[in-house]
C-alpha positions in Angstrom: 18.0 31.0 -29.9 20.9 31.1 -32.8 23.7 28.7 -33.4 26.0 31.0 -31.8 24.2 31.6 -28.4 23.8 28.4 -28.2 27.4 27.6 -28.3 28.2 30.6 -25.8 25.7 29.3 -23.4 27.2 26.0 -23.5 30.3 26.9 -23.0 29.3 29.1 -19.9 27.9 26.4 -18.7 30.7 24.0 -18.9 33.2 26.9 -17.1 30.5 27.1 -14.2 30.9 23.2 -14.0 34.5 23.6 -14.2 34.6 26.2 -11.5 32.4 23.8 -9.5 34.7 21.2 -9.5 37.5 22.4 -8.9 35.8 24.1 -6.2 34.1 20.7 -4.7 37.7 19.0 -5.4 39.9 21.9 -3.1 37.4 22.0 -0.5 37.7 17.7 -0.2 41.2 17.7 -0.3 43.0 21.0 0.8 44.5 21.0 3.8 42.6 23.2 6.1 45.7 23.8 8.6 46.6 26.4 6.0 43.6 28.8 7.4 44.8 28.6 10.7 46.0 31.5 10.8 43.5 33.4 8.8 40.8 32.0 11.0 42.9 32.9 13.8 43.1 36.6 12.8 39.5 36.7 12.2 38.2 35.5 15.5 40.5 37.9 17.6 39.5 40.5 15.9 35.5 39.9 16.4 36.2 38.6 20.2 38.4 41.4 20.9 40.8 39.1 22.0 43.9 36.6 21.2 42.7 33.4 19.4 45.2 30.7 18.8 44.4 27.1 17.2 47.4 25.2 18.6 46.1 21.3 17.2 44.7 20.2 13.8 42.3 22.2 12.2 39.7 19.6 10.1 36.7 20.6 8.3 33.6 18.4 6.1 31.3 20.7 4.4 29.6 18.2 1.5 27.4 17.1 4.3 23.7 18.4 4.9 25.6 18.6 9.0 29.3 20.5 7.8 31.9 19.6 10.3 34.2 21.9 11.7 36.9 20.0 14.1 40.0 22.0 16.2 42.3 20.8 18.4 44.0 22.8 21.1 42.1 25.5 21.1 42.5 28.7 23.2 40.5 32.4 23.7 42.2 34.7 25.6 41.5 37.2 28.0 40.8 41.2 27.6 44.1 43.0 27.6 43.6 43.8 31.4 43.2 40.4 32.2 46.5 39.0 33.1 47.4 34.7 33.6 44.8 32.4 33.0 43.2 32.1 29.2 38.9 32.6 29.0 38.3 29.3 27.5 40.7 26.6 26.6 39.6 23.1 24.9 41.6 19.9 24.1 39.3 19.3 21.1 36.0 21.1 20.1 33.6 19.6 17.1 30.9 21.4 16.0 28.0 20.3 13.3 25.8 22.9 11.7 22.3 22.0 10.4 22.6 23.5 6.4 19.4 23.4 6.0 18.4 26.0 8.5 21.5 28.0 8.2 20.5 28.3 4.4 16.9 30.0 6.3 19.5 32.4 7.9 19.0 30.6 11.4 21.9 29.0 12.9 21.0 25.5 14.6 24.0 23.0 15.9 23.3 19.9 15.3 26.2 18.8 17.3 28.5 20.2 20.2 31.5 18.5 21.4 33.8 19.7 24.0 36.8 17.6 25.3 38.6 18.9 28.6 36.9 22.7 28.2 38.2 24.9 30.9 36.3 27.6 31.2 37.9 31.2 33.3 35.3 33.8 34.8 36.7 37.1 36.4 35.0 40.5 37.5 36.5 43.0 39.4 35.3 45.0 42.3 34.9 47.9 39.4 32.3 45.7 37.9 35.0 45.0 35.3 34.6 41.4 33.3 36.7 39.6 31.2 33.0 37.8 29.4 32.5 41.2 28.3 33.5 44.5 27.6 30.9 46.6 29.0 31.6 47.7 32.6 28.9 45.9 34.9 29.1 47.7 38.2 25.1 49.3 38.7 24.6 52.1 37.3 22.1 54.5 35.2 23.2 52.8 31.8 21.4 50.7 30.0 22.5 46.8 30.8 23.2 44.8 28.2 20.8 41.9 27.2 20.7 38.8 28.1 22.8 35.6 26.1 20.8 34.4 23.3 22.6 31.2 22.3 22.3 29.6 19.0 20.2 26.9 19.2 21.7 22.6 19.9 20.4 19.8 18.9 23.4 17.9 20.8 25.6 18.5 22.9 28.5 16.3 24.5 31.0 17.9 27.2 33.8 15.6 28.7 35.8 17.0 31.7 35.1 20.3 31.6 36.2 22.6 35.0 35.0 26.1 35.8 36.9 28.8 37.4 34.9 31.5 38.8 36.2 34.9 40.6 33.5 37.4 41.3 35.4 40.1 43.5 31.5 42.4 43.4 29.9 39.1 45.0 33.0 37.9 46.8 32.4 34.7 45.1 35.2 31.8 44.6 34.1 28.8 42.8 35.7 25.7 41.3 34.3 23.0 39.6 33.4 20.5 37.0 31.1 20.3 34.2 29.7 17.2 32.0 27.2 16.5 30.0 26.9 12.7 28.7 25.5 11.8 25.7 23.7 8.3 27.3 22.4 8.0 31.1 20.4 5.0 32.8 16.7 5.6 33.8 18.3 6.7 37.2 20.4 9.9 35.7 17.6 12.2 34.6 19.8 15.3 34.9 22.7 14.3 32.5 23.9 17.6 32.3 25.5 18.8 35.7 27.3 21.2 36.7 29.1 21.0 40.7 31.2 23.9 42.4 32.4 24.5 45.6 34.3 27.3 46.8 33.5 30.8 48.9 30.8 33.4 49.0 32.1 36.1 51.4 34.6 33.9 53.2 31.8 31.3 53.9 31.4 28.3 52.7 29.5 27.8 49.6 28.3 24.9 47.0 26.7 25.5 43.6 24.9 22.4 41.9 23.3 22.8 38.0 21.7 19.7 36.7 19.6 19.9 33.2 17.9 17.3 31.0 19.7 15.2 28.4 21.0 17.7 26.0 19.9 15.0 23.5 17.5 16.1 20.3 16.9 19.2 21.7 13.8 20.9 19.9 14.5 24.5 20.3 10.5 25.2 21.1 10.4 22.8 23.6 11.3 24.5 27.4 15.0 22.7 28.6 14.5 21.6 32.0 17.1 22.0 35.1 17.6 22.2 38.7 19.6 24.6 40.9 21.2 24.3 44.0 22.9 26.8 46.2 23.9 26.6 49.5 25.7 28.3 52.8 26.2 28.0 55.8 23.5 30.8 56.6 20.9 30.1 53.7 20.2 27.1 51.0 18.0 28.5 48.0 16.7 25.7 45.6 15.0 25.5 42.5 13.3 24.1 39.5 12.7 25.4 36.2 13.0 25.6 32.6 14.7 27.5 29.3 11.7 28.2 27.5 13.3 28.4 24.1 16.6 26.5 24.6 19.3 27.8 24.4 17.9 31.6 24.8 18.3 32.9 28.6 15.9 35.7 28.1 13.2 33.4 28.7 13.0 31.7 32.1 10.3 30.2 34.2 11.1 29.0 37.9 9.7 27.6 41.1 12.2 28.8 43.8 12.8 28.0 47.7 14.9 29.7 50.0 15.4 29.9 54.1 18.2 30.4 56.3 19.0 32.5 59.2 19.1 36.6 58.3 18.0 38.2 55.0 20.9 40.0 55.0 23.0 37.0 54.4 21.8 37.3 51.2 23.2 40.3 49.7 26.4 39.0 48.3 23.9 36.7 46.6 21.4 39.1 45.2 22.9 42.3 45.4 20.2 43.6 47.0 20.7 45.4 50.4 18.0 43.2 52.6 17.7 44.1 56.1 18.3 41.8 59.3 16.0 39.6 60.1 14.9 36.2 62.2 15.4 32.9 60.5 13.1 32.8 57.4 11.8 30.4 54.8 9.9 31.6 51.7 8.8 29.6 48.1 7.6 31.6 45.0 7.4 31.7 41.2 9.8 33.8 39.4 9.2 34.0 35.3 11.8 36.3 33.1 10.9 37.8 29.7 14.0 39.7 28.2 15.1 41.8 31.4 11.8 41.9 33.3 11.4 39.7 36.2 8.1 38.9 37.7 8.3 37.0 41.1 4.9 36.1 42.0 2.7 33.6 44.4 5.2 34.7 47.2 4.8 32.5 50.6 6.8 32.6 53.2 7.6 33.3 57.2 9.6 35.8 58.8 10.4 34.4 62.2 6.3 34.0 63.1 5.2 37.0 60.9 3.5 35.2 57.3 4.8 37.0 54.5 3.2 37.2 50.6 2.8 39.0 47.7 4.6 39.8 44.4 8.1 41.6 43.3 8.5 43.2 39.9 12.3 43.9 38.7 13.3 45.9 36.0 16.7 45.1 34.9 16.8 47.1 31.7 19.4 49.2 33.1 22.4 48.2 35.5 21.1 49.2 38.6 17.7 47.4 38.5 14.6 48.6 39.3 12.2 47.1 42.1 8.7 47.4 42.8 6.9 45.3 45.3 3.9 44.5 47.0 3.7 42.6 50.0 1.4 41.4 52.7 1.2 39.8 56.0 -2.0 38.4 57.8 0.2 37.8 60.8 2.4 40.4 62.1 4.6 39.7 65.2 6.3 43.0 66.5 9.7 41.1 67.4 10.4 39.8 63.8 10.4 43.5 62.4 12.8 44.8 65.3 15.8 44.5 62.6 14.1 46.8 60.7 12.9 49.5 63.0 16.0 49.4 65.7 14.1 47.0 68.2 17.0 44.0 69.1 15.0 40.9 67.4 13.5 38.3 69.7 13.8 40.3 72.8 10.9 40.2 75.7 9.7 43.0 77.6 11.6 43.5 81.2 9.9 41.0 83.9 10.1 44.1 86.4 8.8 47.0 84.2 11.6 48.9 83.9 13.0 50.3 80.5 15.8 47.8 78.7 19.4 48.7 78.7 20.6 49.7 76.0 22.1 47.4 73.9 25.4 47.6 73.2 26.6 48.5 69.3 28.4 45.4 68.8 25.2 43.7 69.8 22.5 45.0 68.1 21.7 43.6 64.4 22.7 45.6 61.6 23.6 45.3 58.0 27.3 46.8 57.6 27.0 50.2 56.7 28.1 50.2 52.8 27.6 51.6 49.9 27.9 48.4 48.3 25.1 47.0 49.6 23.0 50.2 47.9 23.0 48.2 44.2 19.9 47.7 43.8 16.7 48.5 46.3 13.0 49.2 45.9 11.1 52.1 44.2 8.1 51.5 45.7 7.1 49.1 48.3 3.1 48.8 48.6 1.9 46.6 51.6 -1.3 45.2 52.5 -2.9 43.4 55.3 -5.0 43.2 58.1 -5.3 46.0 60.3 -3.5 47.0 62.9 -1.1 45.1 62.2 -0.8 46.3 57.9 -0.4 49.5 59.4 3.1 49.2 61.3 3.9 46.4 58.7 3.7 49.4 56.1 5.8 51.9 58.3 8.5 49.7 59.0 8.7 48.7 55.0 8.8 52.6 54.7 11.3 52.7 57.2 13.7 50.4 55.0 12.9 52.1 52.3 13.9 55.3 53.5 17.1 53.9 55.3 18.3 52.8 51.8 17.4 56.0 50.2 19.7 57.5 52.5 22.7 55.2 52.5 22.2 54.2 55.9 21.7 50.6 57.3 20.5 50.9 60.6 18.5 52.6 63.4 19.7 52.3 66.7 17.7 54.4 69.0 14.7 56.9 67.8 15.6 60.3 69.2 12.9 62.9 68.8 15.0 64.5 65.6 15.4 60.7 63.9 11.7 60.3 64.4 10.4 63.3 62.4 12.4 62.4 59.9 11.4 58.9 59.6 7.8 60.4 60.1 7.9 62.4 57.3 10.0 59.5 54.8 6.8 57.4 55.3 4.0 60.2 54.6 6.0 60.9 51.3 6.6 57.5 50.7 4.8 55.5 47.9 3.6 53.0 50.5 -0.4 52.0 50.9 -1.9 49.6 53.7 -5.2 48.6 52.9 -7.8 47.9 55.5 
């Protein structure tokens, strides 16, 4: 190399320098209030929605963690969504791991929220303010499931939640920590309580997960859940298999309570009556396909098992299940078929009255509770009972297909048609 190259590459080495220092030197010292308003501009116009940083906006990026620190901050809701803000938080610090950002995968180091309140609305139109897609069931295709970036730490100090879910009839409020040291005798640190309504019952909502202390995002998260009613209490234990990614789940699950139906504004699934029932069973999710398996349970005295496939790829899910019963007591299918549940034959022989319509046990006739109800239903068990266990499955089956929640009585004309929905149903009983 000549004389001459030598001095331009020294002195394009120097400006590079230069640049770099000046660079390192604005970036120490600047005051980063002055990209308040930039930032805020940005960030409503990715979330689709009024941003406003109302405290001190702080920031440390020589660090192999860069620190970003905002006070007062606020997120507002869709343009539809009127009074209360989506998220607001008294202070919010968040650490980034530069090493694997620089891999292109973006890992938190550290999490802080101070006084979060968190807003969550949906309409009876399936409207949400957490999103813009319209979430009432449908043909579409539903979006995936949150795939949050990954936390090493995470500290949250009086946070509340507000939840109004008009499509479940759902009112919730309550708190949410997460502590950053516990005794031997906290081994959930992370909870969240509720209490509020689920269709103008009572209802209480408990979430407690493990420290959220070095979290190894390939190491399963563990929680517990907790809901209850006055007619059911469903409890369970599971895990986040790749924290904090929800599309992988893996749960051991109990419910029982008094009618299956209860349960709808739960699962949006349109159960039938039923006697008091208990059941335990292993759900897994992988993306949006759920696999409930190892199913054990009673329906009043009738034993209940199997498996229940749900495909919830598009917004009305999917269903396919298989079921079986080594027991089968008449009475604790009379929901199903139009029998009145628990009732014993007349002591003098003579037919029953009728019972009355405000009596009998019915789901409410309602669209609504149409959301989401099995494709196929394939029963098994010992004969005769599998047989009649697979014709009143058929019968529910059929009663969905058809908008239609209940059979009172069988006249001759009803029967046929029952008749032939089970022959052209996708049911099996094996003997």
């Amino acid at each position: 190399m000549s004389v001459r190259w030598r001095k331009v590459a020294g002195c394009g080495a120097l400006a590079v320098a230069g640049v770099l220092a000046i660079a390192v030197l604005v970036l120490t010292f600047m005051d980063w209030n002055l990209l308040k308003r930039p930032l805020e501009h940005i960030a409503s116009g990715h979330l689709k929605r009024e941003v406003t940083i109302g405290g001190a906006l702080q920031a440390k990026v020589w660090s192999r963690t860069p620190t970003i620190s905002v006070d007062e901050l606020q997120i507002g809701n869709p343009p539809w969504e009127s009074g209360n803000h989506f998220l607001t938080v008294d202070h919010l610090q968040v650490k980034l791991e530069l090493p694997s950002l620089l891999r292109g995968h973006v890992v938190l180091a550290r999490v802080a929220l101070i006084r979060p309140t968190l807003y969550i609305h949906r309409e009876k139109s399936g409207r949400a303010n957490w999103t813009f897609e319209n979430t009432a069931p449908s043909d579409e295709r539903a979006a995936a499931p949150p795939n949050l970036p990954a936390v090493r730490n995470a500290v949250i100090e009086e946070g509340k939640l507000i939840l109004v879910d008009e499509v479940k009839r759902m009112r919730l409020t309550g708190t949410v920590e997460a502590h950053e040291q516990f005794n031997s005798d906290e081994q959930r640190p992370f909870r969240v309580d509720a209490r509020g309504t689920l269709n103008n019952q009572p209802f209480q909502l408990a979430i407690a997960g493990g420290p959220l202390l070095s979290i190894d995002p390939e190491h399963p998260y563990p929680f517990d859940l907790n809901m209850k009613s006055g007619q059911f209490e469903v409890t369970a234990r599971g895990q986040v298999l790749k924290p904090f990614d929800l599309s992988g789940l893996d749960m051991q699950v109990a419910a029982r309570g008094h009618d299956t139906a209860d349960l709808f504004y739960l699962t949006q699934l349109a159960l039938p009556n039923s006697p008091p029932y208990q059941v335990r069973a292993h759900i897994a999710r992988k993306g949006q396909l759920f696999k409930v398996s190892d199913i054990k349970g009673t329906l009043g005295s009738t034993d209940i098992g199997g498996s229940v496939n749900v495909d919830a790829t598009r917004k009305r899910p999917s269903i396919v299940a298989r079921l079986n019963s080594q027991h089968l007591v008449l009475k604790d299918v009379g929901a199903v078929t139009g029998s009145r549940v628990g009732t014993n034959p007349p002591e003098d022989g003579k037919p029953a009255a009728a019972t009355p319509a405000a009596a009998r046990p019915a789901v409410a006739a309602n669209s609504d509770r149409l959301l989401a109800r099995p494709n196929r239903l394939n029963t098994t068990g010992p004969c005769p009972g599998c047989s009649l266990w697979a014709s009143c499955w058929a019968a529910v089956d059929w009663l969905m297909e058809n908008s239609i929640s209940r059979v009172l009585a069988f006249p001759p004309k009803r029967t046929r048609s029952i008749a032939r929905a089970i022959s052209e149903s996708n049911v099996s009983a094996r003997r």
